[in-house]
C-alpha positions in Angstrom: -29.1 26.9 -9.8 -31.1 23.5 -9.5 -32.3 22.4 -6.5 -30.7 19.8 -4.6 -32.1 16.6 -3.9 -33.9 16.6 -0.3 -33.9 12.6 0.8 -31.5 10.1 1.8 -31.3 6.5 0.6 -29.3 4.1 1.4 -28.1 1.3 -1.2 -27.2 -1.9 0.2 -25.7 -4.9 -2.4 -23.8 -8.1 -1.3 -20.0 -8.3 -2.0 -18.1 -11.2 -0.7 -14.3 -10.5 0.3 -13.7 -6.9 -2.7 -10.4 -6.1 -2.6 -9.6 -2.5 -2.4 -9.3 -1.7 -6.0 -13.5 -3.4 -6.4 -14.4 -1.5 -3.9 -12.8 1.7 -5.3 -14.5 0.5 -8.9 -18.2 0.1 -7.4 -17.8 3.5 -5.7 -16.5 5.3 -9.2 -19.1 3.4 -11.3 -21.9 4.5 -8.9 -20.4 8.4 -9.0 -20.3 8.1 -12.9 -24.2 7.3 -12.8 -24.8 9.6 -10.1 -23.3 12.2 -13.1 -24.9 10.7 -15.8 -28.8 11.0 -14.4 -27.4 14.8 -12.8 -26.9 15.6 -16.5 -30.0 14.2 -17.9 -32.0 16.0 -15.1 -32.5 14.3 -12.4 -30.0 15.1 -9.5 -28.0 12.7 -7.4 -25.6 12.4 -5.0 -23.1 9.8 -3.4 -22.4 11.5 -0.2 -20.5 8.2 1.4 -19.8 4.4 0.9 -18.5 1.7 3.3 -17.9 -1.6 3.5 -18.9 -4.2 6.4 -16.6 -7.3 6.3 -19.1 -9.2 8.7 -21.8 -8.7 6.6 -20.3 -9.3 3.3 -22.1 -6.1 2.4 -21.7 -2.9 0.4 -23.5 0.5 1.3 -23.6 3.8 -0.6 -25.5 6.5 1.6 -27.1 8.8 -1.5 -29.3 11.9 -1.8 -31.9 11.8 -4.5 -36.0 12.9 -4.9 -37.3 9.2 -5.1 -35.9 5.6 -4.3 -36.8 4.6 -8.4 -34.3 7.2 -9.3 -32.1 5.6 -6.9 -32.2 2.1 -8.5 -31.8 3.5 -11.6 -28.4 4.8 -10.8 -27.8 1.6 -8.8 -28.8 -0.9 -12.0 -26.1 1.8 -14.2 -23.6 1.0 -12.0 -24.5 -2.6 -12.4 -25.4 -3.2 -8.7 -28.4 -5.3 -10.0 -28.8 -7.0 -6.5 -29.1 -4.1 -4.5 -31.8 -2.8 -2.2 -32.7 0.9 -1.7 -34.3 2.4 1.9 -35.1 5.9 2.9 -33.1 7.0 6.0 
């Protein structure tokens, strides 16, 4: 069994005013590339998502080995303005 990933990111990208359904569609294309680069060998997870309206922000709280693996899933799921921190 592979080893799970050990550190938590979390991916921030600006979204002015999604409506349910594109926030539902940035959550499933970030899962699909999460699946995609587990496949290939390098494991990821999405463990949460959220939203916050006063920010006009995004988050996606994932578990991964490095922060380039991160933005790697993050520029698959076309989030090309995100950022990536360690938590």
């Amino acid at each position: 069994m592979p080893q799970q990933p050990a550190r938590a990111f979390l991916v921030s990208n600006p979204l002015a005013a999604p409506s349910p359904a594109e926030l539902a569609g940035v959550e499933r294309a970030l899962q699909l590339a999460c699946s995609r680069s587990d496949a290939s060998g390098t494991p990821i997870r999405l463990l949460a998502t959220g939203y916050l309206p006063a920010q006009q922000r995004w988050l996606g709280l994932l578990l991964a080995d490095d922060p380039e693996a991160v933005s790697r899933v993050a520029a698959v799921a076309q989030l090309v303005t995100s950022r990536v921190v360690e938590v």
